[in-house]
Each structure stands twice: as structure tokens, then as C-alpha cells.
MARGUVO-307308 format. One record per residue (C-alpha): residue number from 1; z, y, x; residue in three letters. Coordinates in nm, 2 decimals. Layout:
REM residues N
resi, zz, yy, xx, resn
NUM, Z, Y, X, ALA
...
***
This chain:
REM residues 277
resi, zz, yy, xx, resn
1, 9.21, 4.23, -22.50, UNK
2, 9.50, 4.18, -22.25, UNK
3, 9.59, 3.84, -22.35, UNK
4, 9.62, 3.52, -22.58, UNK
5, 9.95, 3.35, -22.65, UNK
6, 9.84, 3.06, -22.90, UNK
7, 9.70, 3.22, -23.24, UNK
8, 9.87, 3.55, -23.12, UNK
9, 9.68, 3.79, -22.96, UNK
10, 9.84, 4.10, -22.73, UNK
11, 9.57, 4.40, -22.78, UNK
12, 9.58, 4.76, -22.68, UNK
13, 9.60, 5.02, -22.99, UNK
14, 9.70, 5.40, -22.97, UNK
15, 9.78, 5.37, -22.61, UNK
16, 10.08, 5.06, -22.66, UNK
17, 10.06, 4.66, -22.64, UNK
18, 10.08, 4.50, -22.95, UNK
19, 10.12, 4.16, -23.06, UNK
20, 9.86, 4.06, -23.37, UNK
21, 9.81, 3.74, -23.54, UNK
22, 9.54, 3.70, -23.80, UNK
23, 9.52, 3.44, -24.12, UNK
24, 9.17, 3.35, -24.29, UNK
25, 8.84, 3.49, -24.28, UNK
26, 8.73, 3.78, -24.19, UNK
27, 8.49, 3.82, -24.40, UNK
28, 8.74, 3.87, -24.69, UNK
29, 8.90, 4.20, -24.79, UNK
30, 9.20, 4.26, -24.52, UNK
31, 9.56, 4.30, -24.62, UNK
32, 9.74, 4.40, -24.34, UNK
33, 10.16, 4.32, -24.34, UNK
34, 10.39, 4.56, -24.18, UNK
35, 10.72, 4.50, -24.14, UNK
36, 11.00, 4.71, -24.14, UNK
37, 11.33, 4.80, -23.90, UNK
38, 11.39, 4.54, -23.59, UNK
39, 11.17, 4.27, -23.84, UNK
40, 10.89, 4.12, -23.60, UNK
41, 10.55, 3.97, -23.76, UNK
42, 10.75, 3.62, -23.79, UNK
43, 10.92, 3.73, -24.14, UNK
44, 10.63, 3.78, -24.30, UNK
45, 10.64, 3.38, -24.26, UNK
46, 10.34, 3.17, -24.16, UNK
47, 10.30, 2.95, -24.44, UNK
48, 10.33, 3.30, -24.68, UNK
49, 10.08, 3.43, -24.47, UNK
50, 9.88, 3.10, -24.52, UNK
51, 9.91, 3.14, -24.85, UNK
52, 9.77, 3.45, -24.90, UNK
53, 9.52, 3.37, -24.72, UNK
54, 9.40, 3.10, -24.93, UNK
55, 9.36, 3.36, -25.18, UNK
56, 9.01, 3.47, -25.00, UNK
57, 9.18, 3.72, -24.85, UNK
58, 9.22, 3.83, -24.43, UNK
59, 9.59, 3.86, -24.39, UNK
60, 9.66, 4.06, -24.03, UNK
61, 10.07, 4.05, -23.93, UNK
62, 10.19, 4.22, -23.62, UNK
63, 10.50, 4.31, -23.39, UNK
64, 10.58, 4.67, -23.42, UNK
65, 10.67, 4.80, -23.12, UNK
66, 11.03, 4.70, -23.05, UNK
67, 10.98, 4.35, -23.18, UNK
68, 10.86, 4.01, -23.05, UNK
69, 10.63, 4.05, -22.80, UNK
70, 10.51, 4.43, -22.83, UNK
71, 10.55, 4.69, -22.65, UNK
72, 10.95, 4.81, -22.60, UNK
73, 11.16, 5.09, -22.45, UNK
74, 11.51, 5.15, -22.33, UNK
75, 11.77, 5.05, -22.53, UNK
76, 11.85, 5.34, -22.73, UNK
77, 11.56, 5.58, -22.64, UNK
78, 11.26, 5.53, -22.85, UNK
79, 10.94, 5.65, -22.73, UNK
80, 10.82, 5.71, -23.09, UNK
81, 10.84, 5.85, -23.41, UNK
82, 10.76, 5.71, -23.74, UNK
83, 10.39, 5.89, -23.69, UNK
84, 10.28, 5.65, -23.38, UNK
85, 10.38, 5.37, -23.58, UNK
86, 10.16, 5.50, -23.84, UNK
87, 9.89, 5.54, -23.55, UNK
88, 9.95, 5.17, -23.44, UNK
89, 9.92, 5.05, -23.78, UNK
90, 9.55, 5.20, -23.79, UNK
91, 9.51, 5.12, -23.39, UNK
92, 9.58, 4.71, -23.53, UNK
93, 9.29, 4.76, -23.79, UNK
94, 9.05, 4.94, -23.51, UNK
95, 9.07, 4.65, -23.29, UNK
96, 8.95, 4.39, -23.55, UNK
97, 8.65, 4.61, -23.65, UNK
98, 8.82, 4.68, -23.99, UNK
99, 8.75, 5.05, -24.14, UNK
100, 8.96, 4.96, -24.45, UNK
101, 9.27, 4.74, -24.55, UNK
102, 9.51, 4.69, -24.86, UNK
103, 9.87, 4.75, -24.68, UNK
104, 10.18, 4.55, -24.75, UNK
105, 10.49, 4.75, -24.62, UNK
106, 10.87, 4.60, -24.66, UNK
107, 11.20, 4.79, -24.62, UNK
108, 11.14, 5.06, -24.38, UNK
109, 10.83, 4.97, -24.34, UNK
110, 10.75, 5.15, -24.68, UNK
111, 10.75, 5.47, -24.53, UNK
112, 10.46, 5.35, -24.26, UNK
113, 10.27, 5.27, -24.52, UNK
114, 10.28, 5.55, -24.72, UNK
115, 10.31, 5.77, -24.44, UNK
116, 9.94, 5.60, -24.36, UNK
117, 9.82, 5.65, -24.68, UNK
118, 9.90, 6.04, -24.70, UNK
119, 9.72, 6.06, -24.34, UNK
120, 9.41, 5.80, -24.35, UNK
121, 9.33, 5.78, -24.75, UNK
122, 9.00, 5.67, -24.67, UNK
123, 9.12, 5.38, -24.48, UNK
124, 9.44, 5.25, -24.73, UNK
125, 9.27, 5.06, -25.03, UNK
126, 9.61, 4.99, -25.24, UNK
127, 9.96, 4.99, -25.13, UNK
128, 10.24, 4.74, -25.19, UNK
129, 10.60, 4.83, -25.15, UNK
130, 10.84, 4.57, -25.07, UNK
131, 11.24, 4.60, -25.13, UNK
132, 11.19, 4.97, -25.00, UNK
133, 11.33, 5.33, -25.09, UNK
134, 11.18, 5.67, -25.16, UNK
135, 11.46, 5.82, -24.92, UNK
136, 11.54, 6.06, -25.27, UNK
137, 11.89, 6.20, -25.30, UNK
138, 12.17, 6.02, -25.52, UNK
139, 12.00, 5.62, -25.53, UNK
140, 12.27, 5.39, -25.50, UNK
141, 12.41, 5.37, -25.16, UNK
142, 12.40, 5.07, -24.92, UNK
143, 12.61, 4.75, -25.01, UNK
144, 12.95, 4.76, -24.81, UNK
145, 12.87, 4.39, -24.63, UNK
146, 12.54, 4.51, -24.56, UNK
147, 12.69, 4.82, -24.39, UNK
148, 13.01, 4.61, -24.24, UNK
149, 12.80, 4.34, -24.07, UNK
150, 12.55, 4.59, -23.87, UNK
151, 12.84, 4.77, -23.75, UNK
152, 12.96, 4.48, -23.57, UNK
153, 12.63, 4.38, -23.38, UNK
154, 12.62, 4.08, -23.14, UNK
155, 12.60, 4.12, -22.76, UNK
156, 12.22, 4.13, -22.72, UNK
157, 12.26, 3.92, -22.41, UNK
158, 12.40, 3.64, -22.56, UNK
159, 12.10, 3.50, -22.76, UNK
160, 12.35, 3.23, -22.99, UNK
161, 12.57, 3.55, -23.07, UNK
162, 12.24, 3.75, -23.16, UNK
163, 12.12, 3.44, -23.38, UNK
164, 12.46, 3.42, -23.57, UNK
165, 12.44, 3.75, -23.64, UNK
166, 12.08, 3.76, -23.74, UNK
167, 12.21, 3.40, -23.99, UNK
168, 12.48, 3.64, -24.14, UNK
169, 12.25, 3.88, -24.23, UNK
170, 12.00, 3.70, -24.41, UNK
171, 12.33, 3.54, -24.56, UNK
172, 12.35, 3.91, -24.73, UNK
173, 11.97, 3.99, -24.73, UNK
174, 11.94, 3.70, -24.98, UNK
175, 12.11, 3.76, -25.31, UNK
176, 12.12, 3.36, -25.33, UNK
177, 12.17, 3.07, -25.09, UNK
178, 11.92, 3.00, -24.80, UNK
179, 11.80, 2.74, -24.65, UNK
180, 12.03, 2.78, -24.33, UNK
181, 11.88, 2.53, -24.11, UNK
182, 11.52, 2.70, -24.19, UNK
183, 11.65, 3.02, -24.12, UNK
184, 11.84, 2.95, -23.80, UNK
185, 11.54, 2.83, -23.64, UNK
186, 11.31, 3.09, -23.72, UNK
187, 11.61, 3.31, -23.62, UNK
188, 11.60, 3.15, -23.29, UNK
189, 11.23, 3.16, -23.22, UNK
190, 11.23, 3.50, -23.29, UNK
191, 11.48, 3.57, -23.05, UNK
192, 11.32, 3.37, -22.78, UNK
193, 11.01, 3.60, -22.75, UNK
194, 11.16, 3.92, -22.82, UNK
195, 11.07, 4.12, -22.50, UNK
196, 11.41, 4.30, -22.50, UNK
197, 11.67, 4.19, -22.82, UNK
198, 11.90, 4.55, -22.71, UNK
199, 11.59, 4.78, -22.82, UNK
200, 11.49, 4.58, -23.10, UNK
201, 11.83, 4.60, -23.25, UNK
202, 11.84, 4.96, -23.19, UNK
203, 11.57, 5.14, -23.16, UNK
204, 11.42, 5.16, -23.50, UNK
205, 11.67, 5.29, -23.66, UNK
206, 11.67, 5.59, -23.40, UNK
207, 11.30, 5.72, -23.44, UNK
208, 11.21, 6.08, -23.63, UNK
209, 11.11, 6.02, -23.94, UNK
210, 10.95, 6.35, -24.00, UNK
211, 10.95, 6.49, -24.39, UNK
212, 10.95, 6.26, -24.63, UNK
213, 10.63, 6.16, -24.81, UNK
214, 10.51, 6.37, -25.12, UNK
215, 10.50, 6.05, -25.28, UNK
216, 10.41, 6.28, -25.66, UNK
217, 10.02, 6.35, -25.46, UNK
218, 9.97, 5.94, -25.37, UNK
219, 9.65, 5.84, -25.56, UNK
220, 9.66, 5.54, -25.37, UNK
221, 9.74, 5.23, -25.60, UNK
222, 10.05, 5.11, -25.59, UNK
223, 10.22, 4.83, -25.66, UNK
224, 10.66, 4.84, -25.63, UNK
225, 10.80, 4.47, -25.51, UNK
226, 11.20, 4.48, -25.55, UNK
227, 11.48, 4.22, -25.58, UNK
228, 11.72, 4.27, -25.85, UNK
229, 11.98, 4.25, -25.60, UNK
230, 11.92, 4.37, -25.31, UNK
231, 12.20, 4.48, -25.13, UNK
232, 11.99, 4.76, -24.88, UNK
233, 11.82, 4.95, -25.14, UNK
234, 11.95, 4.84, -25.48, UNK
235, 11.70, 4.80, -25.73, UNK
236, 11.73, 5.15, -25.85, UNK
237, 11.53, 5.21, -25.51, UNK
238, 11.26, 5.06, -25.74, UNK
239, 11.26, 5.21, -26.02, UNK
240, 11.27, 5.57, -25.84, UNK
241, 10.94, 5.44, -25.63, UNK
242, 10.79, 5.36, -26.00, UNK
243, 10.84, 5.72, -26.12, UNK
244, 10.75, 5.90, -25.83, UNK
245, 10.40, 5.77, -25.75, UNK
246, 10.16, 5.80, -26.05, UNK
247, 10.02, 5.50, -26.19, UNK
248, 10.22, 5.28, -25.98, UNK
249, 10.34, 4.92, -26.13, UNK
250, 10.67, 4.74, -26.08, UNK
251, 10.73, 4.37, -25.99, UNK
252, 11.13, 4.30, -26.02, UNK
253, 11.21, 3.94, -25.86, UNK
254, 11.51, 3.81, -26.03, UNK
255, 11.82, 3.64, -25.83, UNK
256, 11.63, 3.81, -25.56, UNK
257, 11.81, 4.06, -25.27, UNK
258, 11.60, 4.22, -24.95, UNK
259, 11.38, 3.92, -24.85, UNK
260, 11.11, 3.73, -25.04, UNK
261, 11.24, 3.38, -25.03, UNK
262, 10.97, 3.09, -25.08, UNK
263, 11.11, 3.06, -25.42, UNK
264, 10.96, 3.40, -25.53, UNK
265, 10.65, 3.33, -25.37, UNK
266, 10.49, 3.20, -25.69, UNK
267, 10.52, 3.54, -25.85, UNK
268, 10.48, 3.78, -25.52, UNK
269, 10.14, 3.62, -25.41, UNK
270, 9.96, 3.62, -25.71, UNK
271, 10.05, 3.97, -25.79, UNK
272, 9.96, 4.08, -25.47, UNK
273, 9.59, 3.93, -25.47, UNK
274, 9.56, 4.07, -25.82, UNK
275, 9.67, 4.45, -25.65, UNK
276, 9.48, 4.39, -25.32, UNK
277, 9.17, 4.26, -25.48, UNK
***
């Protein structure tokens, strides 16, 4: 243990600082939330986390590295490829004493997760894929706003124009208004203890990704979470996740984009204690 910031915790794991915050007992089946490009621990939101929780269930979040209060590198030179963050993902359950978890992975963080379940099968008890993508050949491409707005990035050192671009992108993200002033300030708290905003805008989308997962030889249960308007990975993303994994099962969130807005949270959490369980 290196330090304590509130209910956050900085702990060493596969040779990097990482920032981990826990939800519930202990003593309950663990469902650890990964998170996917330049996305600290604070989008999985606290009072989803709470919720899940409440479900008898130990809910672990943390920063990758690049985001919120983790360990970071250079601006445009990751240190890392898709495997460490595998590695981390296992280093987070190693320092709470956990041999086993259920892991939630959103967007890119899909591929961690199955990437960990090809690697540590004795570790991963189910899988859930949130608003992620096999990576397959011919899905529907990316929306143009979507592709537009990240083009035209803010200058990471000017926090307001980081947060108005952040605000504009859950604009898209959302297939549906958002509560703006809720956004903004979690927008703004995120920024504040982001160790360096220029590599977390950057550098995930730099890393090796290594061959894609064979996702036809996943026994791992699986459970598919995907808006049915996302603009990232339209929900055909979904549907290609369903056929390729064997015995997987698909959760479609109408009026829903790349998020999971409290409005869906009614559906999404008791589907995932009913997977996790």
C-alpha cells in the first residue's frame, strides 16, 4: 500500500501504481469493472457502483493506467500493450486477496476482459461486455460526429477546453439527452485528478493490441450489453459478439448509445447480478 486518498486506495500491481476503490463486502462474490479507452474508474459512477453493491455483491473499479490517478507516461508513448493491462487487471484482484472475479469490461475495455479470460480462465467466473466490438471485418463503421469530434481534441492544458470537449462527447455517447449539469461536474472532477490529461487523451488508443481474441474457444459465460444506438460500435457490434462466443446472451438497451445512463440502470443491474451470481 503506497497510499489512501479518501475511499481510493493507490496499490502496487504488476510493477505500476494503480488507483482502486472498492463497493460492499468482501465477503460477497467480486465483480471487478474495467473501463475502457481514456475512461477512469469515475464512469462506472458511484451510486451504479452502490447499486450493485447492494446486490450482495463486492464491486472493485479502478484507474487504468493513463487515467485518474494511476500510473501515466509521456504523452504519446505508452509503456504498455493491451497484455499489461490484462496483467494489471489480475495484479488489482491479487492485492485484495481475490483468486476469482466476474469481470465487467465496456468499449475497449472488452478486449481486456476477454483477453483475461483466454489467459487466466481459472480466475474469470463470467464475462460481461458493455457497448464493445469483436474487432471483426465489415461491422458498421464509427458514426461521423463520433469520428469528427475526437479529431478536434481540446488543448490538454486548458482544463475548461478539455471539459467542453469531454460534455460534447457524452452529448454523442448518449443516444438521448443528458443530464448536462450532472455530467459537467463529473467531467470536471475527473479532470482535476487526472495525473497528466495529454496521455490520457492519447495514449490508449496507441497501445498493441496483439491478435485478436479467438472469441469461437471462450467457455466463459457471457453476457453482451449494447445500446441500440450507439454511435462507436453500432449495435451490429452486438449482435456479432452474440454469434461469435458460444452460449453467450444479449441485453439490447433501447434509446440507448455508448454509455449506460441512470435510466437503463433498472435493466443493466439486475441482469448483471443474475450473470455474475
Amino acid at each position: 500500500m503506497l497510499g489512501r486518498v479518501g475511499a481510493e486506495r493507490i496499490i502496487e500491481a504488476n510493477g505500476v501504481e494503480l488507483c482502486v476503490e472498492t463497493f460492499g463486502d468482501a465477503a460477497d462474490p467480486a465483480i471487478l469493472l474495467v473501463h475502457g479507452a481514456s475512461a477512469s474508474m469515475l464512469w462506472w459512477e458511484d451510486e451504479l457502483c452502490e447499486r450493485i453493491a447492494a446486490g450482495r455483491r463486492y464491486v472493485i473499479r479502478f484507474d487504468n493506467r493513463d487515467t485518474g490517478r494511476s500510473t501515466s507516461y509521456p504523452a504519446g508513448r505508452p509503456g504498455y500493450a493491451l497484455d499489461d493491462l490484462v496483467d494489471d487487471a489480475m495484479g488489482v484482484l491479487d492485492a485484495l486477496h481475490l483468486p476469482q472475479a466476474h469481470l465487467v469490461g465496456r468499449s475497449m475495455a472488452g478486449a481486456t476482459v476477454t483477453r483475461a479470460a483466454e489467459q487466466y480462465p481459472d480466475r474469470v467466473l463470467t464475462l460481461t461486455l458493455v457497448t464493445t466490438s469483436s474487432g471483426e471485418p465489415g461491422l458498421p463503421p464509427m458514426s461521423q460526429d463520433f469520428l469528427t469530434h475526437t479529431a478536434n481534441g481540446p488543448d490538454p492544458h486548458e482544463p475548461g477546453q478539455v471539459v467542453d470537449f469531454l460534455v460534447g462527447l457524452m452529448r454523442i455517447y448518449s443516444g438521448g439527452p443528458i443530464d448536462e449539469p450532472a455530467v459537467r461536474e463529473l467531467c470536471e472532477r475527473d479532470v482535476r485528478r487526472t495525473r497528466d490529461v495529454a496521455a490520457c487523451l492519447t495514449n490508449h488508443f496507441l497501445i498493441d493490441f496483439g491478435s485478436p481474441p479467438a472469441l469461437a474457444r471462450l467457455r466463459t459465460p457471457t453476457l453482451v450489453v449494447h445500446g441500440d444506438r450507439d454511435p462507436v460500435f453500432p449495435l451490429d457490434h452486438g449482435f456479432a459478439l452474440l454469434d461469435a462466443i458460444r452460449g453467450s446472451a444479449l441485453l439490447v438497451l433501447d434509446n440507448t448509445g455508448h454509455e449506460l445512463p441512470q435510466r437503463t440502470w433498472d435493466r443493466f443491474v439486475p441482469a448483471l447480478l443474475h450473470h455474475a451470481c
